[in-house]
C-alpha positions in Angstrom: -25.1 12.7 9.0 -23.8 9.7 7.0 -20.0 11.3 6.7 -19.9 11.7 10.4 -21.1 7.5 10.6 -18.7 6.9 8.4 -15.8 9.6 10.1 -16.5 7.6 13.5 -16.8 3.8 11.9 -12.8 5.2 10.5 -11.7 6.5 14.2 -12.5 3.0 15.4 -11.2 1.5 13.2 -8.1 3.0 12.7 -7.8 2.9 16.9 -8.0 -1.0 16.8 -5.9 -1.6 14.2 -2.9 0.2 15.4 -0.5 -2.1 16.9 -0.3 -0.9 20.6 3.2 -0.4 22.3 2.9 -3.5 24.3 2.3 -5.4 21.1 5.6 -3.7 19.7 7.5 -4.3 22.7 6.4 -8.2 23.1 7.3 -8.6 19.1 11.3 -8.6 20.2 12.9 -11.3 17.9 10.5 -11.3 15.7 12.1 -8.6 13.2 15.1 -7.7 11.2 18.5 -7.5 12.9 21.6 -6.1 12.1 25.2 -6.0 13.9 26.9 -2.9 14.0 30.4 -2.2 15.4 29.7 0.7 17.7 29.1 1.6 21.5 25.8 0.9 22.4 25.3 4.8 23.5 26.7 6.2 20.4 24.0 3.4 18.7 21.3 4.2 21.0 22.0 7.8 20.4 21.8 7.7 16.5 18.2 5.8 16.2 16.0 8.5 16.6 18.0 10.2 14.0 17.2 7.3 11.6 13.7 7.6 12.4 13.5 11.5 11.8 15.9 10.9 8.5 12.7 8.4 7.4 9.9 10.2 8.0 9.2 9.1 11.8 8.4 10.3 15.3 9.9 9.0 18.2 7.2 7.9 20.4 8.5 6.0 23.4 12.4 5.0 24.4 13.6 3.3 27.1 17.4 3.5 27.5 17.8 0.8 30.1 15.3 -1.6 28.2 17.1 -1.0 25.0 13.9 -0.2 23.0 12.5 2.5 20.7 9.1 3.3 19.5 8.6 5.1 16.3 5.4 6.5 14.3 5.0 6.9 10.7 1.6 9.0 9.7 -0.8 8.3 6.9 0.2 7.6 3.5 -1.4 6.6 0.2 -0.9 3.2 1.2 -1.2 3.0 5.0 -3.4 4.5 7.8 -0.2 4.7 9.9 2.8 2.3 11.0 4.6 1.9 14.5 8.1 0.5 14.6 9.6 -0.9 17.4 13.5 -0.5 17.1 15.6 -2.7 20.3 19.5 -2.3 20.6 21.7 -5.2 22.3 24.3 -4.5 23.5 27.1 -7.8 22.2 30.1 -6.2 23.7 32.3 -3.8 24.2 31.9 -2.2 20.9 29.1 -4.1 19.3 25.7 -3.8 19.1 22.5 -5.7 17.7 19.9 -3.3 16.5 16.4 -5.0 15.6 13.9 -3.3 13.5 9.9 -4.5 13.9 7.5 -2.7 11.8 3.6 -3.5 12.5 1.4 -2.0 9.8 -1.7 0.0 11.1 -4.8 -0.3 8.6 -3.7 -1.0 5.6 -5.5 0.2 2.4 -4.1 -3.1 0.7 -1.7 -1.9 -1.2 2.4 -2.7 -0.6 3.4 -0.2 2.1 6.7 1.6 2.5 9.2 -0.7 4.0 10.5 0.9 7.1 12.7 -1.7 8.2 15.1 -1.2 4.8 14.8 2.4 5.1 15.7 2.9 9.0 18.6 0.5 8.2 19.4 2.1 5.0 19.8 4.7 7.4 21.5 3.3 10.3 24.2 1.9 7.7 25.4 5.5 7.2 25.7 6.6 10.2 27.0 3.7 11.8 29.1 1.6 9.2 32.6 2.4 8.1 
């Protein structure tokens, strides 16, 4: 009986904790930003690749908006990340792409920097 306390005290907590997509979405300008000279569309249409390259699931895109949810699952460090990933178009062949990670419950311990990793990945794909 006390493991399933303990199993539902976890749920709720995990379920607060998780930064919610509105939260994401309303964190724009608050991350990491790089400038890449590409198309927005071929941009747009490499991030989910640099979120399945890290570990990630796409969770929620808006094309027209310019934004990308991701999900990262439970680690030794982490009860789970969301990333929110925007891409600005700066012209004609230059984009902006932003990177805002927002650490579910964290065990306390230093969790896996998404931001360096989805750019680490981005940089491949998208830099000369």
């Amino acid at each position: 009986m006390a493991w399933l306390r303990i199993c539902g005290a976890l749920a709720i907590v995990m379920l607060t904790a998780c930064a919610s997509v509105d939260t994401l979405r309303s964190a724009q300008g608050s991350g990491q930003k790089r400038t890449y000279g590409v198309s927005y569309e071929r941009a747009w249409n490499l991030i989910p690749y640099a979120i399945s390259d890290t570990g990630g699931k796409v969770k929620d895109r808006n094309f027209q908006s310019g934004y990308v949810i991701a999900e990262y699952g439970i680690s030794l460090t982490s009860l789970g990340e969301r990333v929110a990933l925007f891409c600005e178009r700066k012209g004609a062949s230059e984009v902006e792409i932003e990177v805002v990670s927002k650490q579910g419950f964290s065990l306390g311990l230093s969790a896996t920097d998404w931001t360096a990793k989805i750019f680490a990945s981005l940089d491949r794909h998208l830099r000369p």
